[in-house]
Each structure stands twice: as structure tokens, then as C-alpha cells.
KEKE-3310 file (N, C-alpha, C; in steps of 0.2 Angstrom, whole numbers, plus 5000, padded with zeros to 4 digits):
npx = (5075:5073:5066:5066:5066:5057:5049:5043:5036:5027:5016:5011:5006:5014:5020:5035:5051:5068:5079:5077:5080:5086:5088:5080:5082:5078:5069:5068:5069:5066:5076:5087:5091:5100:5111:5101:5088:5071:5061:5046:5035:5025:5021:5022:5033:5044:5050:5062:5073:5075:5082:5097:5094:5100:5092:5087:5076:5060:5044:5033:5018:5007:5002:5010:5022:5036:5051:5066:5082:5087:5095:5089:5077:5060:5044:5030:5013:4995:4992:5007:5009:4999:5002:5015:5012:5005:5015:5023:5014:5018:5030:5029:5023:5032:5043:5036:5030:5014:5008:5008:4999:5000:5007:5019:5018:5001:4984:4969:4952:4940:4932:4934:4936:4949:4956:4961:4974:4975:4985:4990:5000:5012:5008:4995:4978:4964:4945:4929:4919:4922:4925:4934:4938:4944:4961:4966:4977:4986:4994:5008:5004:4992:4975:4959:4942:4928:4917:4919:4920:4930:4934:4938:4954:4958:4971:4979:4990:5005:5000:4987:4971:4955:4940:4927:4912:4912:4915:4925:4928:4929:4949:4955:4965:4971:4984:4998:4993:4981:4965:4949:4932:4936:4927:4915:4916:4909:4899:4889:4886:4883:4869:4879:4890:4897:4905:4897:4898:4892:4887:4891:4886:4885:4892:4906:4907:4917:4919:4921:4937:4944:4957:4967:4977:4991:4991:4978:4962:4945:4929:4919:4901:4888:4874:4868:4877:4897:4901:4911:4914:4915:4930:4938:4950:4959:4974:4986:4986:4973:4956:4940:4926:4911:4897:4899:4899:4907:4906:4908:4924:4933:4943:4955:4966:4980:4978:4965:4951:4936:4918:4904:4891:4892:4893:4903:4900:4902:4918:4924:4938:4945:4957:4973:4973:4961:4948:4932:4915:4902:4886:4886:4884:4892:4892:4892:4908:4917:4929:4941:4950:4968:4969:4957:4942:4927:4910:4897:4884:4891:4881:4884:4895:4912:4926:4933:4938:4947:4942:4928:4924:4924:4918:4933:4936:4930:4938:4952:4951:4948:4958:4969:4965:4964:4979:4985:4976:4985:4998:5006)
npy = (5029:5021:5006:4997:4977:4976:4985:4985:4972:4978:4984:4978:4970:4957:4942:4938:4933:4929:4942:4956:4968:4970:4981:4989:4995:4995:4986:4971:4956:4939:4933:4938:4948:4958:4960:4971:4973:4970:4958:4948:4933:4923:4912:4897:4890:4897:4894:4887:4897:4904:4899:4903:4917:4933:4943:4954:4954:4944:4947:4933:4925:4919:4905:4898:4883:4882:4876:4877:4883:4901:4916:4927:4938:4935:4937:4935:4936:4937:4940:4939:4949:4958:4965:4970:4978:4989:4991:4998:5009:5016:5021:5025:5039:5045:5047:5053:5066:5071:5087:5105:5121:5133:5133:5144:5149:5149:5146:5150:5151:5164:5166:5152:5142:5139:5124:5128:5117:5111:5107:5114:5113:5121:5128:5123:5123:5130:5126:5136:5137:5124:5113:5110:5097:5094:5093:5090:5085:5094:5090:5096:5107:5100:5101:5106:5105:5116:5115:5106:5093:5087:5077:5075:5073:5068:5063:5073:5069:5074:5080:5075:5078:5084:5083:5097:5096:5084:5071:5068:5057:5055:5050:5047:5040:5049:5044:5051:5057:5052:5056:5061:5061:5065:5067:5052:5040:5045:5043:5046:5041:5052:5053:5054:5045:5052:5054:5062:5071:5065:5076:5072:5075:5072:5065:5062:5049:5046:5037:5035:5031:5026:5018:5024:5022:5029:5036:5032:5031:5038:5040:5053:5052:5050:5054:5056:5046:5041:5031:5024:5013:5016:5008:5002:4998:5001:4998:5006:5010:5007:5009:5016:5018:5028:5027:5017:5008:5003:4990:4990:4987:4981:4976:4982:4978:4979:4985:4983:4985:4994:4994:5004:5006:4996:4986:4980:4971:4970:4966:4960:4952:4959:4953:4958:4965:4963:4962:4971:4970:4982:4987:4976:4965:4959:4949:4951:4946:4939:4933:4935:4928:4934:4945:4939:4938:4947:4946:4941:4942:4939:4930:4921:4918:4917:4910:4914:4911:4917:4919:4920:4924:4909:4897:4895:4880:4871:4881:4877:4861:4865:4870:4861:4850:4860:4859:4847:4841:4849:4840:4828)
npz = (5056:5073:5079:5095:5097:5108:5109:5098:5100:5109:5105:5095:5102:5103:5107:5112:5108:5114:5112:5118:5116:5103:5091:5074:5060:5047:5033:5026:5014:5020:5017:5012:5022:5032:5049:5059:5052:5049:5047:5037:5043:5036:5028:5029:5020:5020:5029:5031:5028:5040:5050:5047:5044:5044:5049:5062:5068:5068:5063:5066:5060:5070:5069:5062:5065:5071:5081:5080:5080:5080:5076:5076:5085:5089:5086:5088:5079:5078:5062:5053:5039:5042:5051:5050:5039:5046:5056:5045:5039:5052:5049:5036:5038:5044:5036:5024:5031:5038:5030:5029:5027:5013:4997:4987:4968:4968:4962:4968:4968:4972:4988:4989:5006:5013:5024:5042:5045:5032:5017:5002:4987:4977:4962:4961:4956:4960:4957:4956:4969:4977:4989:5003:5014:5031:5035:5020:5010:4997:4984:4974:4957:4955:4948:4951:4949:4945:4958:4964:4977:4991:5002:5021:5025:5014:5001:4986:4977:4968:4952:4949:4942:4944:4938:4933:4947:4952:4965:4981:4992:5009:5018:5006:4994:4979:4967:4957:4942:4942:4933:4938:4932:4918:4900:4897:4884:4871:4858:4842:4828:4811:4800:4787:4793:4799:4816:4830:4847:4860:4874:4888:4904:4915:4932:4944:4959:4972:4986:5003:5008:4999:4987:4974:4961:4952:4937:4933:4927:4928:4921:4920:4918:4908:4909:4926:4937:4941:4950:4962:4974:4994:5002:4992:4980:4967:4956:4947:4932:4927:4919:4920:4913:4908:4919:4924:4939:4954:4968:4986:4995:4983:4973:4960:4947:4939:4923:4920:4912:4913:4903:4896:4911:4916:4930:4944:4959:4975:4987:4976:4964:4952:4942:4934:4918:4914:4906:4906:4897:4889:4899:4907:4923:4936:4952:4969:4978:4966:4958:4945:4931:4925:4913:4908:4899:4902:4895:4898:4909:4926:4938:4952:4965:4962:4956:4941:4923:4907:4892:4883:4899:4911:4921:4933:4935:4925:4915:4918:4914:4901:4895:4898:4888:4876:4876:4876:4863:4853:4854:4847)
capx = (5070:5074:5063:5068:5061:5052:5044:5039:5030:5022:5015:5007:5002:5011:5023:5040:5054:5074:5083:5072:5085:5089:5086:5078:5081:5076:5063:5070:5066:5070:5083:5090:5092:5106:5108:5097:5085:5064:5056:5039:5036:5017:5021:5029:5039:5050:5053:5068:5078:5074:5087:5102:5093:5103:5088:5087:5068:5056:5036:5028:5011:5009:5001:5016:5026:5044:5054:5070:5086:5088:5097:5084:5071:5056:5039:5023:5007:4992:4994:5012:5007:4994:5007:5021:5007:5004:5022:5025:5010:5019:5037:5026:5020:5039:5046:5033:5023:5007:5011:5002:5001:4999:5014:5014:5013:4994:4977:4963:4945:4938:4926:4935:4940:4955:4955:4969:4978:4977:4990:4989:5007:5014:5006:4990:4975:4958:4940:4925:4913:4928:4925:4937:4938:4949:4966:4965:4985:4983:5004:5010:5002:4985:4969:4954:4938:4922:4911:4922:4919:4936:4932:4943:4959:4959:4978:4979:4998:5006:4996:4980:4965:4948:4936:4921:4907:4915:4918:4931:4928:4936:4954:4952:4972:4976:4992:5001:4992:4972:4959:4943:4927:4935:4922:4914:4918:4901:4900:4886:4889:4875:4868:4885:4894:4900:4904:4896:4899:4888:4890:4891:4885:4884:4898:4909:4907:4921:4915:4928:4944:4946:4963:4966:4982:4995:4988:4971:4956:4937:4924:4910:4893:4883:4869:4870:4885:4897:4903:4917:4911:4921:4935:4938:4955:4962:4979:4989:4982:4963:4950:4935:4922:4905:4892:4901:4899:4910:4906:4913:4930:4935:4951:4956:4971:4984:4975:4959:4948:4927:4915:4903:4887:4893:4891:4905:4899:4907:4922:4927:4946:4948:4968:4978:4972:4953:4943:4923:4911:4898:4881:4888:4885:4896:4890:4899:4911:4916:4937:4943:4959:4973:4968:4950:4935:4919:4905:4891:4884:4893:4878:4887:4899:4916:4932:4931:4945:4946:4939:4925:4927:4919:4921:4939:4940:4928:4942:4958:4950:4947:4965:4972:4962:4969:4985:4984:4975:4990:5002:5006)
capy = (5028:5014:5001:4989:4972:4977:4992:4984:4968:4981:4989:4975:4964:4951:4938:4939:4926:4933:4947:4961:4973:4969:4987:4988:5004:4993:4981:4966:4948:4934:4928:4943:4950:4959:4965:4979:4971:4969:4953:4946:4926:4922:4906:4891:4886:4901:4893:4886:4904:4906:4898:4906:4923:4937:4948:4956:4953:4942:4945:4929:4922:4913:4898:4895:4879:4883:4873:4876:4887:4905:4920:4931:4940:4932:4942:4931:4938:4934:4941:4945:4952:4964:4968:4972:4984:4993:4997:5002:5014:5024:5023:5030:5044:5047:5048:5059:5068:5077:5095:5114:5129:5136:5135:5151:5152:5144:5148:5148:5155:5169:5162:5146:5143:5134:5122:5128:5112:5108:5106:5114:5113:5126:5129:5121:5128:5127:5130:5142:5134:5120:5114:5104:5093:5095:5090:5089:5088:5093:5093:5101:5102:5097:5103:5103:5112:5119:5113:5099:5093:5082:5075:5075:5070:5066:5066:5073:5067:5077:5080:5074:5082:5083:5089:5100:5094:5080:5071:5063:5055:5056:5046:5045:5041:5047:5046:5055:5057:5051:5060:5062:5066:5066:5064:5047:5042:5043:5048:5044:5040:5053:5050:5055:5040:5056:5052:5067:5069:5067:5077:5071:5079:5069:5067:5055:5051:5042:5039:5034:5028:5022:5024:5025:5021:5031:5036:5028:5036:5035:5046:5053:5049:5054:5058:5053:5047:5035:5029:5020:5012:5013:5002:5000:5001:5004:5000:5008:5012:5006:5012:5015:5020:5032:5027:5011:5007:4997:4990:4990:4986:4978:4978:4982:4978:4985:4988:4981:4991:4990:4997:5008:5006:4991:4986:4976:4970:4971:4959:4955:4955:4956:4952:4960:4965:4958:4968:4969:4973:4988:4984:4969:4966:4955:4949:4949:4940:4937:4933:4936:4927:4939:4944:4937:4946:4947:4947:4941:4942:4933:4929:4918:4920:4911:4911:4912:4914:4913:4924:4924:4920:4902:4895:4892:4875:4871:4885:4873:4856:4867:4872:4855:4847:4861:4858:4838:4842:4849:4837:4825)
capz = (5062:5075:5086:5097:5096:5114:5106:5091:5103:5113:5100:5092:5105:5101:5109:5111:5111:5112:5112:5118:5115:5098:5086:5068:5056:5039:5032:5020:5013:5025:5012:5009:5025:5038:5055:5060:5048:5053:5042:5045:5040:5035:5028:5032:5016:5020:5037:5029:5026:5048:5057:5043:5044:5049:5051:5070:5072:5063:5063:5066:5061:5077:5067:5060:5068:5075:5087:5079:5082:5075:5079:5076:5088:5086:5089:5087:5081:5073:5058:5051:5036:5045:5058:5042:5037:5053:5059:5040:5039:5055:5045:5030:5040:5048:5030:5025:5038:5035:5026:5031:5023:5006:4997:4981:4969:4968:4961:4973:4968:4979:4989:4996:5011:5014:5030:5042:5045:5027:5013:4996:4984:4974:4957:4961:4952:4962:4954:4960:4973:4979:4997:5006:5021:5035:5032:5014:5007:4989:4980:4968:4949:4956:4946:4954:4945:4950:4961:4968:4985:4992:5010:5026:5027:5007:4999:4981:4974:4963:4944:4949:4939:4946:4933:4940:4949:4955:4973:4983:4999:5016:5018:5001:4991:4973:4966:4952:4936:4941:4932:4938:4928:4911:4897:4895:4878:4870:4850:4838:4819:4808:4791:4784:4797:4803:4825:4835:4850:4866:4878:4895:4907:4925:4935:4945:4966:4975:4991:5009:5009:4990:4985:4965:4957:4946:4929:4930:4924:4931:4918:4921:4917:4901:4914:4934:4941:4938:4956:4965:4983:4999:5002:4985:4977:4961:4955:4943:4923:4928:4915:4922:4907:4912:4923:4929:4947:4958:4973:4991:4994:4977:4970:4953:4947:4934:4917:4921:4909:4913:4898:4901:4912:4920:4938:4947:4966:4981:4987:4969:4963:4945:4941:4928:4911:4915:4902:4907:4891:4890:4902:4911:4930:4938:4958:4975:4980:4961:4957:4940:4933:4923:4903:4907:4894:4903:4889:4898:4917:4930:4943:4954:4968:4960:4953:4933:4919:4901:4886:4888:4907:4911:4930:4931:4936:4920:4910:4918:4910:4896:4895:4897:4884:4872:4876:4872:4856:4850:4854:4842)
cpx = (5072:5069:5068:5062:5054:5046:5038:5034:5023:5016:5009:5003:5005:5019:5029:5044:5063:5074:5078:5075:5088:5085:5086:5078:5077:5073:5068:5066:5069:5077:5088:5093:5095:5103:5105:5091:5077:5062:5049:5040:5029:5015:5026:5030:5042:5053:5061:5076:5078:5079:5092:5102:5099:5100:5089:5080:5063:5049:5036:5020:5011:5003:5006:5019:5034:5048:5061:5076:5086:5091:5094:5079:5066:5049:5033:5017:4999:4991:4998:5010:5004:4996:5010:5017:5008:5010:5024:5021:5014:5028:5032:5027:5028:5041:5043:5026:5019:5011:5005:5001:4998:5005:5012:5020:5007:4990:4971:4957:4942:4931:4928:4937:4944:4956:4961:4975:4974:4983:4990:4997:5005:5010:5000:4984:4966:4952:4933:4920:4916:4925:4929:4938:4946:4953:4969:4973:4985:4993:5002:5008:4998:4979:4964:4947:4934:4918:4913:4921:4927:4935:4938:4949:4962:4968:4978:4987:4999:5002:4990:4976:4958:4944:4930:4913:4908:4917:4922:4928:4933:4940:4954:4964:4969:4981:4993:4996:4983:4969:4953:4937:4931:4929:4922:4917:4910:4902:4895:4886:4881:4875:4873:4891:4898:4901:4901:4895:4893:4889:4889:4893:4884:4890:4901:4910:4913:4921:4922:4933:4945:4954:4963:4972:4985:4993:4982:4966:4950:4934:4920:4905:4893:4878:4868:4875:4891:4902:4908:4915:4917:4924:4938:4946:4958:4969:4980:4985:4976:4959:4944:4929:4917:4901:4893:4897:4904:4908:4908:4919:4933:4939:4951:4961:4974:4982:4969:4955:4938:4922:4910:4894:4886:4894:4897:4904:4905:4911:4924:4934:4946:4955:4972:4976:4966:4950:4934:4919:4905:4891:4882:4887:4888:4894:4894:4901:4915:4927:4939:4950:4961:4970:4961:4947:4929:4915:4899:4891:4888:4887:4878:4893:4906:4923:4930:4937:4942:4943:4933:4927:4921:4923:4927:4939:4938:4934:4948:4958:4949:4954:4969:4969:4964:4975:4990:4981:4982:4997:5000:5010)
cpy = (5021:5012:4996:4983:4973:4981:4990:4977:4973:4983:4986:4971:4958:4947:4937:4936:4929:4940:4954:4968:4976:4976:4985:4996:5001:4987:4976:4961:4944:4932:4933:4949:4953:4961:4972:4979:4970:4964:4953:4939:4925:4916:4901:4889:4891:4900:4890:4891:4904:4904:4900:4912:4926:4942:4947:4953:4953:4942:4938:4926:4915:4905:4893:4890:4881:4880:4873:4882:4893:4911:4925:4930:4938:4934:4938:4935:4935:4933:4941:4950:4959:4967:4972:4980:4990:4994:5000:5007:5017:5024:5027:5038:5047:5050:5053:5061:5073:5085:5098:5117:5130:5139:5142:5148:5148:5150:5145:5153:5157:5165:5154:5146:5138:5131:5123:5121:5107:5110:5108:5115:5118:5122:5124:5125:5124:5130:5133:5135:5128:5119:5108:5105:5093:5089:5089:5091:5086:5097:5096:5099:5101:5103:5100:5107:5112:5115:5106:5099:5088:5083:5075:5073:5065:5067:5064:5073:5073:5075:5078:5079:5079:5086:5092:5097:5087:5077:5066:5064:5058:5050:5044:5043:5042:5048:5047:5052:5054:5058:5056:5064:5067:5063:5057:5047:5038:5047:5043:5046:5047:5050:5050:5048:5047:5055:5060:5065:5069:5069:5072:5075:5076:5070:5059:5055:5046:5044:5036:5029:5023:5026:5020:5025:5024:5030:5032:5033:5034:5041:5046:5052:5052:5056:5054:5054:5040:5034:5023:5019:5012:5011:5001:5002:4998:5004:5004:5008:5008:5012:5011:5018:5023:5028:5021:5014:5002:4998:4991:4987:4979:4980:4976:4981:4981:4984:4985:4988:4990:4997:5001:5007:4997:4990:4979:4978:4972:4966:4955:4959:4952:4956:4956:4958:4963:4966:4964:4973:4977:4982:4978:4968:4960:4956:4951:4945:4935:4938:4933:4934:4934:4938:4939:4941:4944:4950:4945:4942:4937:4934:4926:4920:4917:4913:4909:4915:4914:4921:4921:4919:4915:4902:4893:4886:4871:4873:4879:4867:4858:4868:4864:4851:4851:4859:4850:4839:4842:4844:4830:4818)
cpz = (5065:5081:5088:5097:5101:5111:5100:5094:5108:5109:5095:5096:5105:5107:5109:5111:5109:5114:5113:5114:5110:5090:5081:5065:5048:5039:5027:5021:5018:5024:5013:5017:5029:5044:5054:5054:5050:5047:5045:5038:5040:5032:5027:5026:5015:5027:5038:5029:5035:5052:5054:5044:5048:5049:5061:5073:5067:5065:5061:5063:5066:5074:5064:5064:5068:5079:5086:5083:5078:5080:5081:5084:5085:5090:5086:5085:5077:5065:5056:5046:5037:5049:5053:5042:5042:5054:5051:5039:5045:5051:5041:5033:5042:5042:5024:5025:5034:5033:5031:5027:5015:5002:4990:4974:4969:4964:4965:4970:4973:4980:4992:5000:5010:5022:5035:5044:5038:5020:5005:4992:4980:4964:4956:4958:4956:4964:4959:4965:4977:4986:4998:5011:5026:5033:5026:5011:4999:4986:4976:4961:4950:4954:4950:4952:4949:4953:4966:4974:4986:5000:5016:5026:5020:5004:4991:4979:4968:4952:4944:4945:4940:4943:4939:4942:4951:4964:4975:4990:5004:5015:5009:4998:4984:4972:4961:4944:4935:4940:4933:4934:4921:4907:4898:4889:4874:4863:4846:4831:4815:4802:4788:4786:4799:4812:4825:4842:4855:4873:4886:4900:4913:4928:4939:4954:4967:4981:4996:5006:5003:4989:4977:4964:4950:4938:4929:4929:4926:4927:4920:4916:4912:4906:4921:4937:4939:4947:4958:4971:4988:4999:4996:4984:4970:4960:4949:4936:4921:4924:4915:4918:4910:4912:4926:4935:4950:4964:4979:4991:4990:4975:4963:4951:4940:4927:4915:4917:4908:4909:4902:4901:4915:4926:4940:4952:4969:4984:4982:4970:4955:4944:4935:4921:4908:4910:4905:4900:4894:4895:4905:4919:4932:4949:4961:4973:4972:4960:4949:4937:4927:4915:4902:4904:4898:4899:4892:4907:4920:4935:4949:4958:4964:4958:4946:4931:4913:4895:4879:4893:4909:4918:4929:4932:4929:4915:4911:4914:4904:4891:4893:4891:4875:4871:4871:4865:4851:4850:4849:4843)
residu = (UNK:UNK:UNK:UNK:UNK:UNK:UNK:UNK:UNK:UNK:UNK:UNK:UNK:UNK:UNK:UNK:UNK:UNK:UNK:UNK:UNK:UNK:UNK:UNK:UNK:UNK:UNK:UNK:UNK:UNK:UNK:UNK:UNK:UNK:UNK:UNK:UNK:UNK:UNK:UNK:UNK:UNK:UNK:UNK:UNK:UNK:UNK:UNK:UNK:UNK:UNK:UNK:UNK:UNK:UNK:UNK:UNK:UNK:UNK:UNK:UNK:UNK:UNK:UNK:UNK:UNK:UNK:UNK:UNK:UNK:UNK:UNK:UNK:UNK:UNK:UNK:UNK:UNK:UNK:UNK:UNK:UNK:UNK:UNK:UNK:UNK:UNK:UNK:UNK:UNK:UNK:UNK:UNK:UNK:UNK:UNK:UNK:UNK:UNK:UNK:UNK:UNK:UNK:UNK:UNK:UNK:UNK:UNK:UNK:UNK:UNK:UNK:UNK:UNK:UNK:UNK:UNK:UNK:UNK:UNK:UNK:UNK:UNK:UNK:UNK:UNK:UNK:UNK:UNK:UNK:UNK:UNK:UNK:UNK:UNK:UNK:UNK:UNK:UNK:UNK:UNK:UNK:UNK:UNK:UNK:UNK:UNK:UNK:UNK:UNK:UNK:UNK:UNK:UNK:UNK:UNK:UNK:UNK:UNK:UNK:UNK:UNK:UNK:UNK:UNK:UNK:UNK:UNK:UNK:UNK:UNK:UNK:UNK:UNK:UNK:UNK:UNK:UNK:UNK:UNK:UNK:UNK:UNK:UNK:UNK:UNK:UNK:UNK:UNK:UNK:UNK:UNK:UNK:UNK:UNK:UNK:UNK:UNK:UNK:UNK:UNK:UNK:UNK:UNK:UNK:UNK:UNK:UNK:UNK:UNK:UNK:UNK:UNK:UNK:UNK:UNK:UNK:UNK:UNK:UNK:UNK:UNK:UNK:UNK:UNK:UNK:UNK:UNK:UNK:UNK:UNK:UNK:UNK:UNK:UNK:UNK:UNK:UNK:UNK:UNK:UNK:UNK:UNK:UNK:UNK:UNK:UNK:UNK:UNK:UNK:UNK:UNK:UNK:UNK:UNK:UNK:UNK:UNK:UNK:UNK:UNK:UNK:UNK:UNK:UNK:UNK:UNK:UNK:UNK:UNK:UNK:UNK:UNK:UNK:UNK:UNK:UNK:UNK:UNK:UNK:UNK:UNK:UNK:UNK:UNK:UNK:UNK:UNK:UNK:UNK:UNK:UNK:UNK:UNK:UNK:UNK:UNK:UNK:UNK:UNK:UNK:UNK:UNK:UNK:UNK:UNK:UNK:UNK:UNK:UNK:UNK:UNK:UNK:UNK:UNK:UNK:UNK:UNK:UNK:UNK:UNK:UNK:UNK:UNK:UNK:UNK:UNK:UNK)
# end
């Protein structure tokens, strides 16, 4: 697929400086770049690699200062990063475009309809009372049980499993290997210490445009629901325990695992490996550093680290004062 610089300032809005003229088939790093190359520059201590590059055409953040020489096309915008995004999301689409049809073989229970500009893959299996939302591109290998609802324009990646009674938003993303709705993990010891299990029996909502990352898991409920809000995303081998809740557009990052009947707000970003303890709420607006344990509430907007997580700047003089300890 190729732009010219023209096309690609049109496009965005933004400011042009050089070589209108100058085509783009491929993305790289500043450093690393050739002709026929499209970067974008978002901060100025890589302004350095700029007047060397041999990329064709650098997105800008027009806050950046410049007065130098370069050979590059140089396209101003507000954001680069936000621009990077936007022309990447229509390559995505380019590389692969919406699907149709009903590939075979499949399992459909009688009684669903199928919407006709949507997308089910070959050996798909999907349960009684099923409704899905225009658009809805569900690959190959994907389970979806009874009673599932999956919203407009949702796209289910190869080996997804959605257990039954379960729902998925509109614009929803999962990719390869999320389950939906497995049991919570609920078992009580008897007189013997023997576990029994308890069932669970609620379910799991995932409401718009949450996407969910490769191999994570969200359980459902012991009774209710256990819910993921809007905007929200989910990377990769996230352990969401039954009757959680996550807020609006919160991020979760790769092996974050939150116990269950815990409540993280909205506009948190826990980091890599953040464990949260059963019945915990943690507010808005709350940032978590990497390999933090949350054992008690945070109520407080902040940034915290640590095990358990203290406010970090507290955690940092905490750290350094370790450190000196052991020196001798």
C-alpha cells in the first residue's frame, strides 16, 4: 500500500514542509529507517536521528522545535503518535479487510439468525438463543454458548470461548484464546477439609469497545455479574477473578491478576504483574507501578508501587534507604 506525503497531510490535517511528492509503502524507527519509509517523532531527544534519517516522511508533533536540515518530508501535526495510529488503523483494515459469509463447516443452532454482512469462520460452534450484532466477524475455532448476546461490529479472533449467558459489547476486540464466563474459582472446605464446589451461577457483561488481550480470562460471577466497563483494555494473560468490576477506559496490563469481588475505577493503569487482593476497591484516576500487591484500599487519586503498594514517592525514599542499609 502506498501514500504520498500529500495524501498522508491531507488526511490528517496537518502541515507540510518538503517533498509533496515523496511515497510511503512501510512504517520504521527514526534510526532505523529507509527510503519509502513513514516515521513519526513525538519527542524531542530523538531529534537527533532527524537530519541523518533516511525515512521519506516524518510525522511531527508540531510542539517539537526544528530549525535544522533534513531530507525527510516533514508533516506537522498535533499529535504524531495519534496521527501513527490513524493512518495505521486504515493499513490494518487494508491488510485485513472486513470478511462475509458463512465459511462450512460450522455449527449454528436453529433459531439464530445470522446478520448478512457478518463474518463467521469455519468450525465455529454457536449456542441456542445466540443474537449477534451487525457486522459481527467471529474466525475460526470460536465457541460461543447459549444465550450470548455479541454487539455490532464485535470481532471474535480465532479460539475465543464465550461461555453461555454471557455479553460482549459493540466494537468490542478479543483476540486468540480469551475465555469468557469461565467458572469463578469458588470452593468451600467441609467437615472432612474436603473443597466442594460452588457453583456459579451469574455471568460476565463486557460493555463497548473493550478490547481483551490473547489468552486472558474474565470469570463469571458466583451470583450477578462480573463486569468490564467501556473503553477499557486488557492486554495479554489478564486474570480477572468473579464479580470483579473494572471501570471505564482502564488499562490492564500483561499479567495483572485482580481477586475476586474487587472493584478497580475508571482511568487507572495498573503495569505489569500488579496483583489486587480479594474485596479491594481501588478509585479513579489510580496508576500502579509493575509487581505491586494491592492488599488494602487505595482511596486516593495517585501513583503507588511497592508490596503492599504505598504512594510511590513515599515507596522511592523507601527503596533508597534499603538500598544504603545494605551497603557497607
Amino acid at each position: 500500500m502506498e501514500f504520498s506525503a500529500q495524501q498522508i497531510a491531507m488526511l490528517l490535517g496537518g502541515k507540510l514542509t518538503g517533498d509533496a511528492n515523496k511515497k510511503v509503502r512501510n512504517v520504521a524507527g527514526l534510526e532505523k529507517a529507509q527510503e519509502g519509509d513513514l516515521c513519526f517523532l513525538c519527542d524531542d531527544k530523538y531529534l537527533n536521528f532527524l537530519p541523518t534519517t533516511k525515512a521519506s516522511v516524518v510525522l511531527m508533533t508540531e510542539s517539537i522545535p526544528f530549525t535544522g536540515e533534513t531530507n525527510a518530508t516533514i508533516i506537522r501535526v498535533n499529535n504524531a503518535r495519534a496521527s501513527m495510529a490513524q493512518l495505521l488503523q486504515l493499513v490494518a483494515k487494508t491488510m485485513n479487510p472486513v470478511r462475509k459469509g458463512i465459511e462450512q463447516p460450522v455449527y449454528i443452532s436453529e433459531g439464530v439468525d445470522i446478520p448478512e454482512d457478518a463474518y463467521i469462520g469455519a468450525f465455529t460452534y454457536i449456542g441456542k438463543n445466540v443474537k449477534l450484532g451487525k457486522g459481527v466477524q467471529i474466525y475460526p475455532q470460536t465457541y460461543i454458548g447459549d444465550n450470548v448476546i455479541i454487539g455490532d461490529n464485535s470481532i471474535l479472533y480465532p479460539g475465543v470461548k464465550v461461555y453461555y449467558n454471557c455479553k460482549v459489547g459493540k466494537e468490542c476486540i478479543l483476540h486468540s484464546g480469551v475465555v469468557i464466563g469461565a467458572d469463578g474459582f469458588g470452593f468451600e472446605p467441609n467437615e472432612q477439609g474436603t473443597y466442594i464446589k460452588v457453583p456459579q451461577i451469574g455471568n460476565v457483561v463486557i460493555e463497548d469497545d473493550v478490547e481483551i488481550g490473547a489468552n486472558t480470562t474474565v470469570d463469571r460471577a458466583m451470583m450477578g455479574e462480573t463486569r468490564i466497563r467501556k473503553n477499557t483494555k486488557l492486554d495479554n494473560l489478564v486474570q480477572v477473578a468473579h464479580n470483579v468490576e473494572v471501570g471505564e477506559s482502564t488499562v490492564l496490563c500483561a499479567q495483572v491478576g485482580i481477586a475476586g469481588s474487587s472493584k478497580v475505577g475508571s482511568h487507572c493503569m495498573l503495569t505489569g504483574q500488579v496483583g489486587v487482593a480479594g474485596h479491594i476497591e481501588v478509585t479513579d484516576g489510580c496508576i500502579i507501578g509493575a509487581q505491586s500487591g494491592v492488599s488494602g484500599n487505595l482511596r486516593k487519586p495517585g501513583t503507588y508501587m511497592g508490596s503492599p503498594a504505598i504512594d510511590a514517592n513515599i515507596w522511592r525514599r523507601a527503596a533508597v534507604k534499603f538500598k544504603q542499609s545494605g551497603q557497607h
